[in-house]
C-alpha positions as CSV (number, residue, x, y, z in Angstrom):
1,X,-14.0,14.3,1.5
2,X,-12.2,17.3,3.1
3,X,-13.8,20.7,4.0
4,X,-12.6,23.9,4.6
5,X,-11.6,24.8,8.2
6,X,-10.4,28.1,9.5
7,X,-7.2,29.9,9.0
8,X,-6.0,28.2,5.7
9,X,-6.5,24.9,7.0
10,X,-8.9,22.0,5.6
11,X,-10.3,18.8,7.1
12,X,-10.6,15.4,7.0
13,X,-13.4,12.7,8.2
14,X,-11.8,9.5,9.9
15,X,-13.7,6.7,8.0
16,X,-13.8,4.0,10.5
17,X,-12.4,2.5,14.5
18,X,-11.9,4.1,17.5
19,X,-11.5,7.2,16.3
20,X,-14.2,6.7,13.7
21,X,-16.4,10.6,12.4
22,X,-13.4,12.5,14.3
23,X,-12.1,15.5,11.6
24,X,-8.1,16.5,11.6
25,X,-6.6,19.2,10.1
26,X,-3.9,20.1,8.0
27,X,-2.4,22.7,5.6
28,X,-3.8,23.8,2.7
29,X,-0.5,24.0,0.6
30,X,-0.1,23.1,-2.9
31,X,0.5,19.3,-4.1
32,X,-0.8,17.8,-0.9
33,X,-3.7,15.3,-2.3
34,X,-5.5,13.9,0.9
35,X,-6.5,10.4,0.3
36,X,-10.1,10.2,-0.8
37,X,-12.1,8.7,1.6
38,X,-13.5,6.1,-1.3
39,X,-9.9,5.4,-1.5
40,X,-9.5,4.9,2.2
41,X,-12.2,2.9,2.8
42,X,-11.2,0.7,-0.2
43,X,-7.6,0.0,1.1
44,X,-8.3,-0.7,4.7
45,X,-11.4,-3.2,3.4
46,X,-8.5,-4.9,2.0
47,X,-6.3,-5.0,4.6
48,X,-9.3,-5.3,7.3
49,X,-7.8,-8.7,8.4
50,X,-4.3,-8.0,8.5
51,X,-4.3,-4.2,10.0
52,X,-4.2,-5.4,13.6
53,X,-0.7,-5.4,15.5
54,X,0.8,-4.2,12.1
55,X,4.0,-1.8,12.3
56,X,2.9,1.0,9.5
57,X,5.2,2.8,7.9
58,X,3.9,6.3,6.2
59,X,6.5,8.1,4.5
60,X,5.1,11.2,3.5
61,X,2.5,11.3,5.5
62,X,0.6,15.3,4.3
63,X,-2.3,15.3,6.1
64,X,-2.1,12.0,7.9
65,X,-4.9,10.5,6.3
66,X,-3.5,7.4,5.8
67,X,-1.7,6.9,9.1
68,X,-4.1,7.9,11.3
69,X,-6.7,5.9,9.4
70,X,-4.3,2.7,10.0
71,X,-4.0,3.6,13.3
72,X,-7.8,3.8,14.4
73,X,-8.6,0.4,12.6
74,X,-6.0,-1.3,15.3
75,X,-2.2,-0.7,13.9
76,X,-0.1,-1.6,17.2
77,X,2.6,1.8,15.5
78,X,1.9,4.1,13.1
79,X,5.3,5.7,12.0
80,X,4.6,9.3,10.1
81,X,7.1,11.2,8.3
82,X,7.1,14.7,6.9
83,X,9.4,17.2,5.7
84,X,7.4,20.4,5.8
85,X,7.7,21.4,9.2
86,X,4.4,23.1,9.5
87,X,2.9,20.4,8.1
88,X,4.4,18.1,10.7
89,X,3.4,20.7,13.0
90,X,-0.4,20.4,12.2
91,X,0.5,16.4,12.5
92,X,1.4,16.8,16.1
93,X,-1.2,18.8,17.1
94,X,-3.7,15.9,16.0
95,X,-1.8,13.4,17.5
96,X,-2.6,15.2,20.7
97,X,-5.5,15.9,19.9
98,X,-6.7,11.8,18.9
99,X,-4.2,10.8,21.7
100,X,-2.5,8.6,19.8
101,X,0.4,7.0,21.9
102,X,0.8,4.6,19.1
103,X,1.7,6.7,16.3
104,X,5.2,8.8,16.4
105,X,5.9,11.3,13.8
106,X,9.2,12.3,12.5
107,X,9.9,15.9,10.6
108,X,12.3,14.8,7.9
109,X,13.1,14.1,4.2
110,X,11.7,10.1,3.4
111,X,14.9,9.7,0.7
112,X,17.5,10.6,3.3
113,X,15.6,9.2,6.0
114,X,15.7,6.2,5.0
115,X,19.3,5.6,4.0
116,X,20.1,5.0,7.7
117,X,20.2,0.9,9.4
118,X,16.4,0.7,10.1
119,X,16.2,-0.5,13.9
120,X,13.1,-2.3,13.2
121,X,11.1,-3.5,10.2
122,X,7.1,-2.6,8.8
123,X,4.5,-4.9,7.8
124,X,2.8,-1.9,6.1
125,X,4.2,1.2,4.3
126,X,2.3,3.7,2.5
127,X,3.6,5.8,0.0
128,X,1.6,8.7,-1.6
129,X,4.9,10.8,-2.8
130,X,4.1,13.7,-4.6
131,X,3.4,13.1,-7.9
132,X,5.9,14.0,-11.2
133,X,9.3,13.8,-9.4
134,X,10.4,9.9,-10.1
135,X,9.9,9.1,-6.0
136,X,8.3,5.9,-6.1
137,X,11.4,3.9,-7.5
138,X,14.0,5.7,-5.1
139,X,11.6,4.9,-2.3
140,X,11.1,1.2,-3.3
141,X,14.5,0.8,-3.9
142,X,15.9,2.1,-0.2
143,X,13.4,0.0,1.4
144,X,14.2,-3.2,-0.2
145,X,18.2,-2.2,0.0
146,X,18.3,-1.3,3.5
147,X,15.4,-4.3,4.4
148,X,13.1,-2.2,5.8
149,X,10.7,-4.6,5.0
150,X,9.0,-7.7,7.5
151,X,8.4,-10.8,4.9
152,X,5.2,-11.0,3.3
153,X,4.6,-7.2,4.0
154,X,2.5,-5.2,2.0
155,X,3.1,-1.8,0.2
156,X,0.5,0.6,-0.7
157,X,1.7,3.2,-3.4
158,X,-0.6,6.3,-4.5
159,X,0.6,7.5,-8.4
160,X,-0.2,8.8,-11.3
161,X,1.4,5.9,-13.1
162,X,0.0,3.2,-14.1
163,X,1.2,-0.5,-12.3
164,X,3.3,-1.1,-15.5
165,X,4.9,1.9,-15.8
166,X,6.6,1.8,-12.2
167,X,8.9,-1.3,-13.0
168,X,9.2,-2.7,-9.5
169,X,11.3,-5.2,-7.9
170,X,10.3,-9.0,-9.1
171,X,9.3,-9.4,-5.4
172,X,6.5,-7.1,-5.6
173,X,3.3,-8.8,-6.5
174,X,0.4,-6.6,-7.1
175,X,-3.0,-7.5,-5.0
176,X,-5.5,-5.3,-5.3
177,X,-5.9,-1.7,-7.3
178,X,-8.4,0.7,-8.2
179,X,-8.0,4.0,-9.7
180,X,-9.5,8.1,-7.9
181,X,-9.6,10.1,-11.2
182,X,-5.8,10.0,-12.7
183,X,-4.4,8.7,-9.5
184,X,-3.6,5.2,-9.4
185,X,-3.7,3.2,-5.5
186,X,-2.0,0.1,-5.9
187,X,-1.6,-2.3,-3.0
188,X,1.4,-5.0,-3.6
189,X,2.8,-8.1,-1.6
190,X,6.0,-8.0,-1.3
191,X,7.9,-11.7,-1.2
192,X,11.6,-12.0,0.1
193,X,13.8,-13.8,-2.3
């Protein structure tokens, strides 16, 4: 649940670990759709055994919900990316804020982003693009093209479509899914062939 904070920002609860009841802040700007924390709760309960030591990729990261969720559960490196720079702005100032050494955030576009050599690979990305603009499948297909992908990793996708209407990759299996209103949060496996 988010609540309005002062000077046309809002906040969010962290659900759970080390940084568990502690509120961040970010923009109120139009399209940005904070995880609900139902949502939250639901996708690290499914990934509570393999969270720890994980690489986490979030690729447009808003309010940081995800991320910094991930990375008070026990993520060894929370990667955040987002274009708006006051948005990323807001970002930084929690990350000093939580004093989170092990998250770095990077101002930038996801699509170009990620058309250079990735100098490592993720165990976990998490992709809650925003909605109506066909991102999902350009996303999916730059990280499987450019391998930014560990084996066995896991992909968490936030949509209004439905799991058949997204035609992923054969190698994506889906685990686990439950559904926030119209928004669909879909949790795959994804298997290297």
């Amino acid at each position: 649940m988010t609540k309005v904070a002062k000077g046309g920002q809002r906040e969010l609860r962290i659900i759970a670990g080390r940084w568990r009841s502690r509120r961040v802040r970010f923009l109120d700007v139009p399209g940005l759709r904070p995880t609900p924390d139902r949502v939250r709760e639901t996708l690290y309960n499914w990934l509570q055994f393999e969270i720890t030591r994980c690489h986490v990729l979030d690729l447009f990261a808003g309010s940081g919900a995800l991320a910094f969720e991930a990375a008070s559960r026990g993520a060894e490196q929370v990667t955040l990316i987002e274009k708006d720079a006051q948005q990323a702005q807001c970002l930084r100032q929690n990350l000093a804020l939580l004093e989170a050494e092990s998250c770095q955030l990077i101002c930038a576009d996801s699509l170009q982003w990620l058309k250079q050599a990735p100098t490592k690979a993720y165990d976990l990305v998490l992709l809650d693009p925003p909605f109506n603009l066909g991102l999902v499948k350009q996303v999916i297909d730059r990280l499987m093209q450019q391998a930014w992908l560990k084996p066995s990793a896991w992909v968490y996708i936030e949509t209004e479509l439905s799991p058949e209407a997204l035609e992923l990759p054969a190698q994506f299996a889906l685990h686990r899914q439950t559904r926030a209103g119209l928004v669909h949060a879909l949790l795959y496996r994804v298997t290297q062939s």
